[in-house]
Every structure is written in structure tokens, then in C-alpha cells.
C-alpha positions as CSV (number, residue, x, y, z in Angstrom):
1,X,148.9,6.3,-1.3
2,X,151.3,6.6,-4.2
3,X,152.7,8.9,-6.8
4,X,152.2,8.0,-10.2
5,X,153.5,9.8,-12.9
6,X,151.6,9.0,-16.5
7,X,148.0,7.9,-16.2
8,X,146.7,8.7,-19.9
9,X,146.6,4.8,-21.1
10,X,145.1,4.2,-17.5
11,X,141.6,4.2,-17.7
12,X,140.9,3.7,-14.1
13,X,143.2,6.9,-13.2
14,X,142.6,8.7,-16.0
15,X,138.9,9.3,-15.5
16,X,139.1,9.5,-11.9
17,X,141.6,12.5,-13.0
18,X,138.7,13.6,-14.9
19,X,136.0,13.7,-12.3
20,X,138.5,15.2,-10.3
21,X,139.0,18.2,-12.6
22,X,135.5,18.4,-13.5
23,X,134.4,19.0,-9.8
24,X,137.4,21.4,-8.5
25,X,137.4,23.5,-11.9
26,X,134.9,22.6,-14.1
27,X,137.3,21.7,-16.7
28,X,136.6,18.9,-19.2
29,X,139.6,16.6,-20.4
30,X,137.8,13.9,-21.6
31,X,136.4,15.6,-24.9
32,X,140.4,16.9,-25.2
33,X,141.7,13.2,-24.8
34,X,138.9,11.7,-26.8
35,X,139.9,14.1,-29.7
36,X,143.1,13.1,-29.7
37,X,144.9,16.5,-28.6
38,X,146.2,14.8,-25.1
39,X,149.8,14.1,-26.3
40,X,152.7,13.2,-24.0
41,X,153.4,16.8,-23.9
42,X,150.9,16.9,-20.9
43,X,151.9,14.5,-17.9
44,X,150.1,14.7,-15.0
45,X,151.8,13.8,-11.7
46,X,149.0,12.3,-9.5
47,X,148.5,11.0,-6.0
48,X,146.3,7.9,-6.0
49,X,144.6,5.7,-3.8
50,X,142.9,2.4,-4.2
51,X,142.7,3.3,-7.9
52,X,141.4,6.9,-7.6
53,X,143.1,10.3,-8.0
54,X,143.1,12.3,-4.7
55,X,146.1,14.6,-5.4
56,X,147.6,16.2,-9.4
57,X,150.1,18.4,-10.3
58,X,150.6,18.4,-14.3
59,X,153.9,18.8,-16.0
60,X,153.5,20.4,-19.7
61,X,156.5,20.4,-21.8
62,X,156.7,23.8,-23.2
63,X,159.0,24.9,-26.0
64,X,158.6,28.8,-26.1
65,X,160.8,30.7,-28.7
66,X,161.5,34.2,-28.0
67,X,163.1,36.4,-30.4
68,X,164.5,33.7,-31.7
69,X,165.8,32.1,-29.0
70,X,164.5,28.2,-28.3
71,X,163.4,28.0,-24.6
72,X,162.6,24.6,-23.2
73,X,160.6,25.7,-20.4
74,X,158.5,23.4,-17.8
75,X,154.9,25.2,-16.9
76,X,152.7,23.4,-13.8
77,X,149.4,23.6,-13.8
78,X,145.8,21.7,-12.7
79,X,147.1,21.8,-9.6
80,X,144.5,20.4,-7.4
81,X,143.4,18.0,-4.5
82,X,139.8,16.4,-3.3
83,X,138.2,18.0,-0.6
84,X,138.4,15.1,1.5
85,X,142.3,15.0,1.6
86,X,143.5,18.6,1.8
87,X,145.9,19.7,4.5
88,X,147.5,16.8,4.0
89,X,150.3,18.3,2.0
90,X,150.0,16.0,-1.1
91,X,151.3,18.9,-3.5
92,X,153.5,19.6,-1.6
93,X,154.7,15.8,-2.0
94,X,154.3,15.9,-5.9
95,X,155.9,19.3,-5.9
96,X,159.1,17.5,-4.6
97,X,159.0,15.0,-6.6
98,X,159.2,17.4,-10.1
99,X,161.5,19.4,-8.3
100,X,163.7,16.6,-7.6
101,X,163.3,15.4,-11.5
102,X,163.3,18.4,-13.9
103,X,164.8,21.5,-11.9
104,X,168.4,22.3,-13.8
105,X,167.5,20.0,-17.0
106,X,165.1,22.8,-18.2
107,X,165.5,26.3,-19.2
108,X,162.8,27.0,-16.6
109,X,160.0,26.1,-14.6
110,X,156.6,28.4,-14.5
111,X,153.4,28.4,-13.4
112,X,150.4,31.0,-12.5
113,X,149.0,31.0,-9.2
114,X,145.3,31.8,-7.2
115,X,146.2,34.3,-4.7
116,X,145.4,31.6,-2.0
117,X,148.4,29.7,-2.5
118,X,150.9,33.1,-3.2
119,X,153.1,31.7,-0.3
120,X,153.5,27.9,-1.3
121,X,155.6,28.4,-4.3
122,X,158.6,30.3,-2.7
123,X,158.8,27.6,-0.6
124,X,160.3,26.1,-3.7
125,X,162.1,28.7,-4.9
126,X,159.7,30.8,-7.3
127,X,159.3,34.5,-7.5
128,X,156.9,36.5,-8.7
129,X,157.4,38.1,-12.6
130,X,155.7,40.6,-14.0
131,X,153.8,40.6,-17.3
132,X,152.6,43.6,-20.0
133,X,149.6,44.0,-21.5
134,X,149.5,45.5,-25.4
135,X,147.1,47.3,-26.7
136,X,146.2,48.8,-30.2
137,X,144.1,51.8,-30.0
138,X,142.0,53.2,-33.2
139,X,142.9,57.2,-34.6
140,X,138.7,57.0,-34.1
141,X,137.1,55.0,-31.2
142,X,133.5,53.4,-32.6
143,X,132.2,51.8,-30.0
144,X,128.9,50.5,-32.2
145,X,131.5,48.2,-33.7
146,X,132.0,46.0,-30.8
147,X,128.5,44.6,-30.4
148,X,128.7,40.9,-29.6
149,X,125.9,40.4,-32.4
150,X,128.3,42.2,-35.0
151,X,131.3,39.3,-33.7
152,X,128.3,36.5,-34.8
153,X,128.5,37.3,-38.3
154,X,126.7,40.4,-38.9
155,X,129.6,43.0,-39.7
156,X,131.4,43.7,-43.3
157,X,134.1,41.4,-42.6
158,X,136.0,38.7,-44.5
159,X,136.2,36.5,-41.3
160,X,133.2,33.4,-41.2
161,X,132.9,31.2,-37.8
162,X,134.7,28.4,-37.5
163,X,132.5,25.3,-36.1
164,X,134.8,23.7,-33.9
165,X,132.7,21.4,-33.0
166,X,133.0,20.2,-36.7
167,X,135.7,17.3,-37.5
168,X,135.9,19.1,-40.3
169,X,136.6,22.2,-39.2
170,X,138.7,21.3,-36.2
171,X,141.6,19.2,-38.6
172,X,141.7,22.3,-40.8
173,X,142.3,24.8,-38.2
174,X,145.1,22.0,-36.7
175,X,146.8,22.0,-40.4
176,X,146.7,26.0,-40.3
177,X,148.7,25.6,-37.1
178,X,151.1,23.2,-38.0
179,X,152.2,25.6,-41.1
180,X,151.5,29.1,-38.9
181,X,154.0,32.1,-39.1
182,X,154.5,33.0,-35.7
183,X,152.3,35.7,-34.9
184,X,154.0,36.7,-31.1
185,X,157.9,37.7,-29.6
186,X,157.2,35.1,-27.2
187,X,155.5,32.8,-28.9
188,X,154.2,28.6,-28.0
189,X,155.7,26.1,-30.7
190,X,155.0,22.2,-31.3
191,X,152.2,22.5,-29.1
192,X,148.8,22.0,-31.3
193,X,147.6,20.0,-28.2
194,X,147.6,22.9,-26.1
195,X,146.1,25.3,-28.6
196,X,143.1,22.5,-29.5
197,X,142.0,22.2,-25.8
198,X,140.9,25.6,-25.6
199,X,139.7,25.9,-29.2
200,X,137.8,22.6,-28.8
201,X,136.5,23.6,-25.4
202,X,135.0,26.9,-23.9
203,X,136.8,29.4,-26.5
204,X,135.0,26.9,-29.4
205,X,132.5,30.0,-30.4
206,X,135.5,32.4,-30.5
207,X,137.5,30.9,-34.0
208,X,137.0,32.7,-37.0
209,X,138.7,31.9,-40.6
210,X,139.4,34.5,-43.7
211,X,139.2,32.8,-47.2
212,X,140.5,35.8,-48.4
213,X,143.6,36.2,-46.5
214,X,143.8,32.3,-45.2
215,X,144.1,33.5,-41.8
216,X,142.6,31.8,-38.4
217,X,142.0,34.7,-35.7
218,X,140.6,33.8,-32.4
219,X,138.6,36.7,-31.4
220,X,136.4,37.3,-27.6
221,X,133.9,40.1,-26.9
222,X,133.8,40.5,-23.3
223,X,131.4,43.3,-22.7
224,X,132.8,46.7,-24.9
225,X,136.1,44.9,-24.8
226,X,138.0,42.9,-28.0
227,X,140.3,40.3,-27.1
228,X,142.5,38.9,-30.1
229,X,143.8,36.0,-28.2
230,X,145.7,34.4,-31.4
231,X,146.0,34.1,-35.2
232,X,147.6,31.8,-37.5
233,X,148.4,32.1,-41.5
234,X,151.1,30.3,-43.3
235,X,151.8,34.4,-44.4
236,X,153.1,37.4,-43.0
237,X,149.7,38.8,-41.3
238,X,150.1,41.7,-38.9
239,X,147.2,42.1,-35.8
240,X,146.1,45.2,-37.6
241,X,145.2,43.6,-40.7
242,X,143.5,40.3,-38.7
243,X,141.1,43.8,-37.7
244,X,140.7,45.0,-41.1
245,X,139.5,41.5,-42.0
246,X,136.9,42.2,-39.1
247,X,136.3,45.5,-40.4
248,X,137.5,46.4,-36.1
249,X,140.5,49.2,-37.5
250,X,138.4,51.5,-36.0
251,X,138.1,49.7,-32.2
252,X,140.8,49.1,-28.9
253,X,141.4,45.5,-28.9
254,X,143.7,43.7,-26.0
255,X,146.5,41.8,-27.5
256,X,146.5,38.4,-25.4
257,X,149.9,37.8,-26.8
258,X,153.3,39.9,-27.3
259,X,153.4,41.5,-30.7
260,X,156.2,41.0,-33.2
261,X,156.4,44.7,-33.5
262,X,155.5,46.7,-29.9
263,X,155.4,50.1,-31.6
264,X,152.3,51.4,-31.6
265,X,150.7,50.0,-29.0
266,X,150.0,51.1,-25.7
267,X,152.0,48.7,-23.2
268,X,150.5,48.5,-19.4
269,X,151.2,46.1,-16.6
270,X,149.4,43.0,-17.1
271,X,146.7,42.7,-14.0
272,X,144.9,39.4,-14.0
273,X,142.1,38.5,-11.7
274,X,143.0,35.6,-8.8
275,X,146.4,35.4,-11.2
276,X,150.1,35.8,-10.6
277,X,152.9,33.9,-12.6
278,X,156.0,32.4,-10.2
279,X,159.1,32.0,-12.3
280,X,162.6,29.9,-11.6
281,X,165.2,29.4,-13.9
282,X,164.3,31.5,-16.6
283,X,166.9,33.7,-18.2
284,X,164.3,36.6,-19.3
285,X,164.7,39.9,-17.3
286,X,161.1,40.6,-17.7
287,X,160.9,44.3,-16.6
288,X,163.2,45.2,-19.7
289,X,161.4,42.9,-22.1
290,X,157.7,43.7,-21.2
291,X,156.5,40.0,-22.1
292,X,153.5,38.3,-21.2
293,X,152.8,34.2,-21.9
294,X,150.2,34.3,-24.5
295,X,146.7,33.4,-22.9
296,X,146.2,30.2,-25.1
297,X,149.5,28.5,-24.1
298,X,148.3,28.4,-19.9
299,X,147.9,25.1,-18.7
């Protein structure tokens, strides 16, 4: 066995990483790589034998900005191992060995956890952080408005479906991007690889676009609940006028990022499903700051 530490020009390793992903998560980085959005940003750390990937850890170079403030933050992720070699403490092995390389050269090292592994990562010195959720509730709940058929085009609204699956499509949202406002206090930057895997994978049927406003919003019904996951304009846009152009002013919807401006909103403690974040290093007291990482940027 050996640790090798950048397999995206190895074809060998790089779709045994993919097979490997595909059958512990389901998650497909071929389509991603194949696109173009796997930039050196995204380094997985594997464990390989005879040519195939038993063991990853993934390194993604973050640069977060809060309030301002450039943070050059380290988040770990696809953390995973066959089923044949478990127990055998190969992440903890690759875990080491990004220890022993980026801990005090960043601003900070993250990741979010299943709640099987909560005690692994304060073996290596994380702790547990808390994040907030923002809401923005209506002066007149109408639930009729949150029909999933109504988010398919049917509603008075500026916003058209993006088809992601469309070359098309997909470079224009990636220029909209690149010349984006930022929309969150703790926002992702010089990251359009990141942002593309989930808009050209399972949150494809969730990207809308205004002509009207030149404004990209990526919008999930789940049930009765809206989730505005993200928006990007080259102007000033403000989440309630991304739901005018809906025509939602008049429903909840679940900010999946920190607002520029918290007033207004109704601000609860973020709880996730088989999720926790682990922190170390990072200068953010996050009780004051009620923060959460936007749900686009995890890796």
C-alpha cells in the first residue's frame, strides 16, 4: 500500500477513485472531471494498491471571506474506504499525513461528520461548532405557493429553468459566477468548481435565471419547504427580491447560506441529519457570529 497524493491525470487511480465513490456514496465525479470543473483546488489523498484506490481523504482548498475578512481554510471530505479494508485504520494513516502537511499553514481545517465517526476527529484535535439557520418568514403565509409544479414553471415569475445539462447553459451560469456580488457574510470565493459539481449533478433541476433582473437563484422544494441554496447577479440583489422574482414574498423559505443583512430573519440552530461540522484553527467564535458554511460550498 501507498499514499498518493494527486491522482486527477492518473487514469488508472482516478477511476478506481471513481468507482469507489460511486459504490460508498453514490456520488458521480466523472461527469464533474469530464466537464472540466475538477481543478487543482480538489486533491484527493488516496491509499492505493496494485493500481486501485482502497482508502481517500480529499483536501479542498477553500478561500471563504467573511465580512471582509480573507480566510484560507482547508475543508476534508469524501472520506471513505472499501469494504474489504476497513478496520485497518487507513484514514487514520491519510489523516496524518494532511495533518503533518497543512495544520498551522492554513487559517483552518473543517470538515462535517456522519455521526458514526463523531469520536475520530478529536483524536486529531477537532471540536465540534455550531451553526444557525436563517429564515425569512412572509407578513402572510400561502402555502398554495409552494407546490413543486408551481417551482416547474407554472407560477407568475420572472425566473425560467436553467438546463444544466445544456453546454450552453452551464458556461453561462459559470460566467454569472465569475462576475457574482457576493450574496452571503460567509461567503465561498474562486471556487466555480465547487459550485458546478452540484449544479451539474443532483441539484441540476434546481437553477433558475431572471432576464429581467440577470440573476441566477438556485431554488429546492422539499415537501412544503423552500430552500434558496444560492444566487448570483453581477448587482446588488437582496434574497427577498430573488422571491419576488418567484412571485414566493408571500412563503418561509430556509436560507442555506448567511445573509448579508440578518435582520429580519428568524435565526435557529442549524440541525442537520447524520451531520455535525469539526473545526481547528479557525479564528471565528461561532456562538457570537451565528454562521453556517453555505450548503453548496460542502465537499
Amino acid at each position: 500500500m501507498e499514499i498518493v497524493k494527486n491522482i486527477k491525470e492518473n487514469d488508472t487511480l482516478r477511476n478506481s477513485f471513481y468507482s469507489l465513490a460511486e459504490n460508498t456514496f453514490g456520488i458521480d465525479f466523472k461527469s464533474w472531471y469530464d466537464h472540466g470543473f475538477w481543478t487543482d483546488a480538489y486533491q484527493p489523498y488516496v491509499m492505493a494498491e496494485d493500481g486501485r484506490v482502497i482508502s481517500n481523504v480529499s483536501v479542498n482548498h477553500m478561500t471563504m471571506v467573511f465580512e471582509g475578512r480573507v480566510l484560507k481554510l482547508i475543508q476534508l471530505g469524501t472520506v471513505m474506504t472499501d469494504k474489504d479494508y476497513r478496520g485497518q485504520g487507513l484514514s487514520r494513516k491519510l489523516m496524518e499525513e494532511i495533518m503533518k502537511e497543512y495544520e498551522g499553514k492554513q487559517d483552518g481545517i473543517y470538515l462535517f461528520a456522519n455521526d458514526s465517526v463523531l469520536d475520530f476527529y478529536p483524536k486529531f484535535g477537532f471540536v465540534k461548532a455550531q451553526e444557525y439557520s436563517y429564515e425569512k418568514s412572509p407578513v402572510t403565509q400561502n402555502k398554495a405557493n409552494i407546490q413543486r409544479t408551481e417551482l416547474s414553471g407554472n407560477m407568475a415569475s420572472s425566473m425560467v429553468r436553467l438546463s444544466m445539462e445544456n453546454e450552453k447553459d452551464w458556461k453561462h451560469m459559470k460566467d454569472i459566477i465569475a462576475e457574482s456580488r457576493p450574496f452571503s457574510r460567509f461567503g465561498m470565493a474562486d471556487n466555480t468548481g465547487l459550485w458546478m459539481f452540484y449544479l451539474s449533478g443532483h441539484m441540476k433541476d434546481c437553477v433558475y435565471y431572471s432576464e429581467k433582473t440577470e440573476t441566477c437563484a438556485v431554488l429546492e422544494a422539499a415537501g412544503e419547504d423552500l430552500l434558496l441554496h444560492a444566487y448570483f447577479s453581477k448587482s446588488e440583489v437582496t434574497p427577498e427580491q430573488v422571491m419576488e422574482a418567484f412571485g414566493l414574498e408571500n412563503n418561509k423559505v430556509t436560507l442555506m447560506f448567511t445573509p448579508l443583512e440578518t435582520k429580519g430573519h428568524t435565526v435557529t440552530k442549524l440541525r442537520e441529519h447524520d451531520t455535525t461540522l469539526f473545526v481547528k484553527g479557525m479564528n471565528i467564535a461561532w456562538e457570537k457570529e451565528k454562521i453556517r458554511f453555505q450548503s453548496l460550498s460542502h465537499a
